[in-house]
N, C-alpha and C positions, 0 to 999 in steps of 0.2 A: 460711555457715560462717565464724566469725571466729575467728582465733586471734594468741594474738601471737609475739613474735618472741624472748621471754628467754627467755636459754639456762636449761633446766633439768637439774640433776643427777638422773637417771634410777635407780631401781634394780631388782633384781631381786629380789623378795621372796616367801618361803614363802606367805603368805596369798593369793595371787594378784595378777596383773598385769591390773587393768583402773584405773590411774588415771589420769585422761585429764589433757591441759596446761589451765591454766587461761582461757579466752579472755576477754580483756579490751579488743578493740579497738573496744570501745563509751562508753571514759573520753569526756568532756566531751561528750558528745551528750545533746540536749533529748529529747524525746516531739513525736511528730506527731501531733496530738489528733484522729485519724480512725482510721474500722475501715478502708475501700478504701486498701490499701498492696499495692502488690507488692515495692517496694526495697528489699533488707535495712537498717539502721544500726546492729541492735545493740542501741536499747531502746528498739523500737519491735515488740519482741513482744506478742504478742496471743495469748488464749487459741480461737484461731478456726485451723484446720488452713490453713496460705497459705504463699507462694511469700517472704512479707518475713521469717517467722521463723526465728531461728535453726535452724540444721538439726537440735539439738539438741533445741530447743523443740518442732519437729514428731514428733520421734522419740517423747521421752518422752511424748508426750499420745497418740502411736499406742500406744505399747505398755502405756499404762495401761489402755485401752481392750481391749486381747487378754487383760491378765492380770488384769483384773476388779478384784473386793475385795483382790486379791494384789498389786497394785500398791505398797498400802501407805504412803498418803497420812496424814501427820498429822491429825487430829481440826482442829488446829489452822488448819491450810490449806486446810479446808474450811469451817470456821466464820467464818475472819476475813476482813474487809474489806480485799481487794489489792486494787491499784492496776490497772487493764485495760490498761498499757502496762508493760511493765517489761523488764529487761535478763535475759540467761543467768544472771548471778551470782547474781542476786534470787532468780528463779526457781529456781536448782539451792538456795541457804541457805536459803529456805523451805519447799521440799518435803520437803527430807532433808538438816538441819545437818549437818556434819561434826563429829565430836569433834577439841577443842581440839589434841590430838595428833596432827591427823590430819594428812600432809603430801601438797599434790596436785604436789608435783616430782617421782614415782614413776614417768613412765610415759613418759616420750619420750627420754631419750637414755640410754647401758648400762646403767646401775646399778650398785647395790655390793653383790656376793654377800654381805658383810658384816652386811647390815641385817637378815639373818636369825637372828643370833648368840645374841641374848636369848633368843626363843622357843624356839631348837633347842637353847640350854640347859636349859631350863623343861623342856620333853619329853624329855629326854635323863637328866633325874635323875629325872621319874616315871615313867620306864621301869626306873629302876635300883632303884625301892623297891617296885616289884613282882615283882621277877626274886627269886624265892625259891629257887634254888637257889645265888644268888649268895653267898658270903663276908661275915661284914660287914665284916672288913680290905678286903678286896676293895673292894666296896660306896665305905666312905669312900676309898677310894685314887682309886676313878674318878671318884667326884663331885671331888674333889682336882683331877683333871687335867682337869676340865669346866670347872672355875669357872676357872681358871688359863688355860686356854684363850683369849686374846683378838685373834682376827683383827685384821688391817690392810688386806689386799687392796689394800695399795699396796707393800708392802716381806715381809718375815717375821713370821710371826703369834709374838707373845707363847706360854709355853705348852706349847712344843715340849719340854723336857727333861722336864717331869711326863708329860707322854703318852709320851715313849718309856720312863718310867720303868716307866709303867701296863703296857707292853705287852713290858716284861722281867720283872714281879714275878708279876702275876696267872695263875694258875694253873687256874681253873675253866673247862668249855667258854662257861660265859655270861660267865664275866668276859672270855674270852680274844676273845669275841664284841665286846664293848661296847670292849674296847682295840681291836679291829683300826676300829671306826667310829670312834671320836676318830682314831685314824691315818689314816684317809680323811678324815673331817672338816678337818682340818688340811690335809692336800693340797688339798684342794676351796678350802680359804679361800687357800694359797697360789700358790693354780693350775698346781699338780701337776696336771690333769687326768688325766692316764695313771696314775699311782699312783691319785688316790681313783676312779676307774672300776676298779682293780682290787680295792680294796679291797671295796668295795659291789656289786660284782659278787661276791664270797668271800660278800659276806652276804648278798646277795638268795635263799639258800637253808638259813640258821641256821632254829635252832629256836623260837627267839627272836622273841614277833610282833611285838614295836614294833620289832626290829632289821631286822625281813626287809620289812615294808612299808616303813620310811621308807629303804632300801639302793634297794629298788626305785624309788622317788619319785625320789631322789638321783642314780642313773642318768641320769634325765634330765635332773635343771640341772646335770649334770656336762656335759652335751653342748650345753646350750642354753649354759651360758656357755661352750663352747668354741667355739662359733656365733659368738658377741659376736667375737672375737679379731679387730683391726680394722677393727668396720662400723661405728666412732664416728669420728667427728671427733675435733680437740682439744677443742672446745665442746661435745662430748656430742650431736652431730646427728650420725643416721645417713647414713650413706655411699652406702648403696642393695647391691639385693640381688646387682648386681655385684661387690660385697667381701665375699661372705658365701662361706665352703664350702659348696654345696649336697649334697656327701656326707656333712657334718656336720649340717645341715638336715636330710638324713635319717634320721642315726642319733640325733637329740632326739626329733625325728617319732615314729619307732619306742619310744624307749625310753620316751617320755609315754603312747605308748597302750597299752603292757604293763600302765602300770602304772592307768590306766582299766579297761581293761577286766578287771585281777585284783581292782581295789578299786574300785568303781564307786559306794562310798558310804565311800570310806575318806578316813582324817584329811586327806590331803593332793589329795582329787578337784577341789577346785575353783580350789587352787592348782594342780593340775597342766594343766586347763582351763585356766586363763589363760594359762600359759607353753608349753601346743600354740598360743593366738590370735599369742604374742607367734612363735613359734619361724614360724608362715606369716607373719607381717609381716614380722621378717627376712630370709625365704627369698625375697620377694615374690610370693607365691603364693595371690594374691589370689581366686581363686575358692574354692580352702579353707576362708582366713580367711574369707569372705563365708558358707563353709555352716557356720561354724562361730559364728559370731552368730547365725545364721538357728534355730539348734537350740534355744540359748539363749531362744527369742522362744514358746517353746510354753509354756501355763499349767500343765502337766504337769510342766514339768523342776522341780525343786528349785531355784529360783529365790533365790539369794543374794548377787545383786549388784540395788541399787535400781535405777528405772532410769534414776535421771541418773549413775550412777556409769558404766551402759553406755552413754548415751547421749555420754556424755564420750572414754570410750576411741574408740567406733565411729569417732566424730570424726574424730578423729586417727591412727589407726589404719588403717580401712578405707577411708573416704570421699575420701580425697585421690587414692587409686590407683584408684578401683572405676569400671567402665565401667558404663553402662546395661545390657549385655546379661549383664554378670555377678552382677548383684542378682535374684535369682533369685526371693527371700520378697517377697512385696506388701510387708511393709510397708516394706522400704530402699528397695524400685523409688519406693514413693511419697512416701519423703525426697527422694532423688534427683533425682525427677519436679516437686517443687515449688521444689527450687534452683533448677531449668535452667527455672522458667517466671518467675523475680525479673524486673524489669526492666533494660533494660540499654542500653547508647547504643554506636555506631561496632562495632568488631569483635568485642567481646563477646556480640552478637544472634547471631555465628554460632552459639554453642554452645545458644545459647536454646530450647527442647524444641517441636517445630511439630506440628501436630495429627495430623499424618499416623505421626509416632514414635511418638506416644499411644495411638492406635489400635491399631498393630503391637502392642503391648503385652495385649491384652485378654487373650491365654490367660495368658499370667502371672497373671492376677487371675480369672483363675476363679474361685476359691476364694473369693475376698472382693468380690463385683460392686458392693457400695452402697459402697465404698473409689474402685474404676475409675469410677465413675457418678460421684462425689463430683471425685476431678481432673480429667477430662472436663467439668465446670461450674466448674472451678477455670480452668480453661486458658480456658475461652472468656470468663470474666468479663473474666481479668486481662491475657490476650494477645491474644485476639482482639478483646477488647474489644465485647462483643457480650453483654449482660447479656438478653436477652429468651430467647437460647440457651442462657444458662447454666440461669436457669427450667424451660426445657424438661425440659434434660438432670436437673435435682435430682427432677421429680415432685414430686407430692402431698407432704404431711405423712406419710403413713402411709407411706411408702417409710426415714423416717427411721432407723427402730431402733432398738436399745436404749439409755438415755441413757448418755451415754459426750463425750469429744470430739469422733466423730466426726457424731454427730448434730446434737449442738449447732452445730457447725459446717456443717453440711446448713441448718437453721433462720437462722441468721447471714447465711448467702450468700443465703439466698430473700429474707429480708427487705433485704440490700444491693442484692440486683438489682432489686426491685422500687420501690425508692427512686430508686436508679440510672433509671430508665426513665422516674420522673415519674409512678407510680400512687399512687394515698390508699394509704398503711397505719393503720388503726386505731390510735391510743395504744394501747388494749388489747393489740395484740399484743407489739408493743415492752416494755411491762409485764408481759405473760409471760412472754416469756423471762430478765427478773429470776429470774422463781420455778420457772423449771424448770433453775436453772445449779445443778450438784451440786457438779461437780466444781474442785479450786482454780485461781481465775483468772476462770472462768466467769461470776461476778457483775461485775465491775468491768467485763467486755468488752459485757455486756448493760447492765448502768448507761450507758456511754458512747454506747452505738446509742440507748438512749433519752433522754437527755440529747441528741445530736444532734437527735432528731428533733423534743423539744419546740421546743430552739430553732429550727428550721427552720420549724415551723407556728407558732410566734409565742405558744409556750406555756407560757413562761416565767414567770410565775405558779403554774400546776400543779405549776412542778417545784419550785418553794419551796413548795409547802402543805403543809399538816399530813398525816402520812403519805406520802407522796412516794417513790417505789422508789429515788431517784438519791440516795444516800445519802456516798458517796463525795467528801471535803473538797475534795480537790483538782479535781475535775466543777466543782461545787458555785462553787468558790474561781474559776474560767477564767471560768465566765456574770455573776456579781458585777460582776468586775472588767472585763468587757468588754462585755458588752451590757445588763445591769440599767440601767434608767433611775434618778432618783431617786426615786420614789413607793418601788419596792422597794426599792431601800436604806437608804432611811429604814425601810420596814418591820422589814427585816431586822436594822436595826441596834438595835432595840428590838424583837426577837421571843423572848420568854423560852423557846420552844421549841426557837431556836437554840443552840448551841454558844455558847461565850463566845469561841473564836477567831471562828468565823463573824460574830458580830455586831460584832467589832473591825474584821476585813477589812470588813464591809459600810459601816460608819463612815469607816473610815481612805479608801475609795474615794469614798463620798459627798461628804467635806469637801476631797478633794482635786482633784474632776473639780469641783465648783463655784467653788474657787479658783481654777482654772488657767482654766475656760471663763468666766469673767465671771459668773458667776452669784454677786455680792458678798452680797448681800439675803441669798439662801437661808445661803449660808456662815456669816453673823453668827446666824444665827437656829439653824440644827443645830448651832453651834459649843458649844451649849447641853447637847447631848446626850453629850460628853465627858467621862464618869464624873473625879471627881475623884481625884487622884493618877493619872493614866493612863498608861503607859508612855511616855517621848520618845522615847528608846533600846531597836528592837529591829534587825529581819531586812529591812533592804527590800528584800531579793532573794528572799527568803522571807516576802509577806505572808498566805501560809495560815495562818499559826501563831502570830508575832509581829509583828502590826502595831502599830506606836505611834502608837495616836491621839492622844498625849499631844502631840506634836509640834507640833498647830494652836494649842493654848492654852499651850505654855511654850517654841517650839524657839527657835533663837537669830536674830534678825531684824537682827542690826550687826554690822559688824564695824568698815572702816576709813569707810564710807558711814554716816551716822547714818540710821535708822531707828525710828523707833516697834515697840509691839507688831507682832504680826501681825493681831488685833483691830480694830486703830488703822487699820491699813492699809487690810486688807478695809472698814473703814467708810470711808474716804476715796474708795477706788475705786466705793464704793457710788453718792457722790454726783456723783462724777465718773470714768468707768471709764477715761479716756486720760492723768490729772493725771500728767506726768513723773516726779515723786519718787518718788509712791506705786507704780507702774508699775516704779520700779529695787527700789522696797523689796522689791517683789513678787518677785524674780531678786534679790534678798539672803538673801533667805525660802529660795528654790529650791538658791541657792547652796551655801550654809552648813549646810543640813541633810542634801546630799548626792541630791538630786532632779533632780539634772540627767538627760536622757533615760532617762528614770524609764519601769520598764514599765507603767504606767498609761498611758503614749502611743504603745505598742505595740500595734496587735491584732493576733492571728492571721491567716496564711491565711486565704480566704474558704472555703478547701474541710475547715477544722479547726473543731475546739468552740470558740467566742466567735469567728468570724469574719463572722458576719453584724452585720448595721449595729447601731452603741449606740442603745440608747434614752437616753442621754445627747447631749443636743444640744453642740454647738461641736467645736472640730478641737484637736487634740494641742499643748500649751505646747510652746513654742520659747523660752530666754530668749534667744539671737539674734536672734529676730524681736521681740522686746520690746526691743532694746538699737537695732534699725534703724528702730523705730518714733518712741523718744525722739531718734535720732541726725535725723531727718526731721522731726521739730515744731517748724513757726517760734515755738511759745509758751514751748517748753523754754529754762529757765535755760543761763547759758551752763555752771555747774557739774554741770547733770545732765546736758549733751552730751557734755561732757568724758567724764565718770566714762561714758557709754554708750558714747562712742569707746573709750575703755579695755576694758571690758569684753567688749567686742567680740570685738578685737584678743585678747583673750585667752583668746575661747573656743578656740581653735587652738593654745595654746601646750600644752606646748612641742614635739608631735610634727607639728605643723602636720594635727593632724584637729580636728574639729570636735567639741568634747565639749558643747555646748548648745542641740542641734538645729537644727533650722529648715532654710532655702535652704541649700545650700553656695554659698560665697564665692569668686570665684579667689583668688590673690594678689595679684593685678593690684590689685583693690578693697583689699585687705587692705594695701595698701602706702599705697594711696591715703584710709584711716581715718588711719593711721598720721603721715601727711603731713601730715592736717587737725589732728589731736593737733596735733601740734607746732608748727602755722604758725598754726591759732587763737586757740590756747585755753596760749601756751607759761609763762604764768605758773600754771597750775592744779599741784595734786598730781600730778595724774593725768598730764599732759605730761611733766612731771620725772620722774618714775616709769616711765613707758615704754621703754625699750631695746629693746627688739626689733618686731618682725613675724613670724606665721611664718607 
């Protein structure tokens, strides 16, 4: 469960209270290009039900699962091609965008009774043009002191003389009705609470039925924001339910479930559901609030919040206070249950969930046993560490159910643990579960099981042929750039069935592992294969998308060093691969276009996708180790030791790290380059030019 730490201005509002803070503590995190994760990060969710994903993540894929087709997944987000690793953000904007007006500051600290001022005008004059007994003097007077009406809820609301005017002039019992609710209204916005509790308390028994239901409703955010009355901070963070009135707590309590249980389908039921969720968070009355989620979670209720909108509130809401034994519904016990099985290191392991808790648990899960069966091979994969038991515990195929997350996630674990153990799995099956993922997320999690597994059997060919289940750029883009040898990338790079990104990246990779590994010959010879006009200038942090192949035949190879092309070069190193100059020109090439520890010299983990061995022969460019090469050749000119000595020396500047890979240097040596610069070679550019060490 991640969340962050900006203060958010909270409010209280008519349409209901479930919008949860937004958690964003997964800014500048990578993907771990593996399904076996227990450690949360943040976005490194997976569509597979585990202990790494957000707590959020596991919710809403549980309760997609209970509420069927009613879930209410876009078309979209089952047809398009996700990504199998991705963050909460991702996942909540893809399921179910928010409108552009929508604001998610609504739900953690007081709020501003204010915010409900629009609407309860909008309803407040279509109540007034339905009241046929009403005046139409009347009628215009009180829309008059509707619209005039403009809370502040920090000082005096705007307003006040037309309303009390309204409710000196009007004369009828509906007009005298609709003055005395602007007169409560007012109070309520200026936290008169005792005045508009009396007022709406006069109306909860008019004749009048938009006046006497919404009197009734009003009752209770007249109590619930009397509840608020110092349980904020300055910053808008609650106080806890020591600063709360809990005989105020219970006269909300009371006066939300009046009004449930007299309108149990009326205007304001589901705003008044939220504000009983919010009135037990205040109170901290956590078992409540736990059964009052839990009710919400049947495919029977009238279901009007999505469910990462409840997946958000729960969040923050329930889950920070909720013990194990107060999660009563399977499906929070087995949020809950896969937090407390993440990984964890020193004191943290206490709180960690041990098989013996899991167990005590079974009657709770009555009701749902292939759920309990399902964490019970969750807990032995991931804590026990004992994948032959997990096996055991998932059964057969036919044990799995109906397709849903949770099954697929049944399938996912059988085929992890059986990997895990070191048994054959058929490509085949890996390949079906492509074609059995429905649900969104689904495919990108099966693409990437089988994307591992080709590369793991050495099948890398398979997963570039025509037709191929691993469709996914970014799969696709990790194998290229890390373990394709040259034969594939040469193919790829002229495969009209590929992408025109893909056959850039396969290019841009081919001619640069061959330039950096010595492989000059091949270099001059694909150099051939670099469409004319080709981009110099793109993304080389992003080469999925915009690779510039253009860069081998036009990037900038001089600067204060003279240089030939890069052509020129490459053919020089061809006939001789150690020649000094051509060897700096090489690390001018590198320099100047911004390739310095370039991730092409990067590979992954061995236990992530592109972590097994390249079929590209030679070891990762270093232009340090090409400046300590030239600085070590009794053949080298004395001007290309120099400018090596220099260059050197200035792979380090100016924060004294190493921006050109290779060995690290102490300072000691680094002092000692610096020394020879200037006691060798003291009439060179380079000597003169030198100032520092760092």
């Amino acid at each position: 469960m991640l969340r962050t730490w900006i203060v958010l201005i909270a409010a209280l509002i008519v349409v209901a209270w479930q919008e949860p803070v937004e958690a964003s503590a997964d800014f500048g995190c990578a993907p771990s290009w593996k399904l076996d994760q227990s450690s949360a990060t943040g976005c490194d969710n997976v569509a597979i039900l585990g202990p790494a994903n957000d707590t959020r993540v596991n919710f809403t894929m549980l309760l997609a699962d209970r509420l069927g087709e009613r879930a209410g997944f876009p078309a979209s987000a089952v047809e398009a091609p996700l990504e199998p690793l991705f963050s909460w953000f991702d996942f909540r904007t893809t399921l179910f965008p928010l409108p552009e007006d929508r604001n998610l500051a609504f739900a953690w600290g007081e709020g501003s009774r204010c915010r409900s001022n629009e609407d309860g005008a909008a309803a407040f004059e279509a109540a007034l043009d339905t009241a046929r007994r009403l005046p139409a003097e009347e009628r215009t007077l009180l829309r008059e002191a509707r619209r005039a009406l403009r809370p502040d809820c920090a000082g005096a609301s705007a307003g006040g003389d037309l309303v009390a005017r309204a409710m000196a002039e009007v004369r009828s019992p509906d007009g005298k009705a609709f003055a005395a609710y602007l007169d409560g209204a007012l109070a309520f916005y200026d936290a008169d609470y005792d005045r508009a509790a009396g007022r709406f308390g006069e109306l909860a028994k008019t004749r009048q039925p938009w006046l006497r239901e919404t009197a009734r409703y009003m009752l209770g955010r007249v109590e619930v924001n009397r509840a608020q009355i110092d349980a904020f901070d300055d910053y808008g963070f609650p106080r806890g339910p020591e600063h709360v009135d809990q005989a105020v707590i219970d006269a909300a309590d009371a006066a939300l479930r009046r009004y449930i249980e007299g309108y149990p389908r009326g205007l304001y039921t589901r705003s008044a559901t939220g504000l009983l969720r919010r009135v037990y968070w205040l109170g901290g009355r956590t078992d409540r609030l736990a059964a009052e989620y839990a009710a919400l979670f049947r495919p029977a209720v009238a279901f009007a919040w999505t469910p990462v909108e409840l997946a958000e509130e729960i969040d923050d809401k329930l889950l920070p206070r909720l013990e194990p034994a107060q999660a009563r519904d399977p499906l929070l016990l087995a949020v809950v249950d896969l937090k407390r099985m993440r990984g964890c290191e020193g004191e943290a392991c206490r709180q960690r969930l041990t098989r013996a808790e899991l167990e005590a648990q079974r009657a709770e899960f009555a009701k749902d046993p292939a759920l309990f069966a399902y964490l019970r091979a969750v807990h032995a994969f991931h804590v026990d560490g004992a994948p032959q038991e997990a096996l055991r515990l998932l059964g057969g195929p036919d044990a799995d159910g109906q397709p849903g997350y949770l099954a697929f996630s049944r399938k996912m674990l059988r085929l992890m643990a059986r990997t895990k153990l070191g048994q054959p799995v058929p490509t085949a099956e890996w390949e079906g579960m492509v074609g059995q993922a429905v649900r969104p997320y689904q495919r990108g999690a099966a693409e990437l099981g089988l994307a591992l597994h080709l590369e793991r059997t050495g099948q890398l060919d398979r997963l570039f042929a025509p037709g191929s289940q691993v469709r996914l750029p970014s799969l696709r883009a990790i194998l290229l750039t890390n373990v394709a040898g040259a034969d594939l990338l040469r193919r790829q790079s002229t495969n009209a069935q590929a992408t025109a990104a893909e056959r850039n990246l396969a290019l841009f990779t081919l001619l640069y592992k061959e330039l950096t590994r010595g492989a000059y010959d091949q270099f001059l010879a694909d150099l051939a294969l670099v469409p004319a006009g080709a981009p110099e200038e793109g993304r080389l942090y992003d080469l999925v998308d915009h690779s510039p192949v253009g860069i081998f035949a036009g990037g900038r190879t001089a600067e204060s060093f003279p240089c030939p092309s890069l052509r020129d070069t490459a053919a020089l190193l061809a006939r001789d691969p150690k020649q000094p100059t051509s060897l700096l020109c090489l690390g001018e090439f590198m320099r100047l276009n911004g390739l310095d520890d370039f991730t092409l010299d990067h590979q992954p983990p061995a236990d992530e996708l592109g972590g097994s061995p390249s079929g590209f022969p030679g070891s990762a460019f270093s232009r340090l180790e090409l400046y300590k090469e030239v600085m070590a050749d009794p053949k080298a000119g004395a001007g290309d030791r120099a400018y090596a000595l220099y260059r050197a020396i200035h792979c380090y500047a100016p924060s004294g790290n190493n921006s050109c890979g290779g060995r690290e240097v102490p300072v000691a040596e680094r002092r000692a380059w610096f020394q020879r610069l200037k006691r060798d070679y003291p009439q060179s550019q380079w000597a003169r030019a030198a100032r520092y060490y760092w």
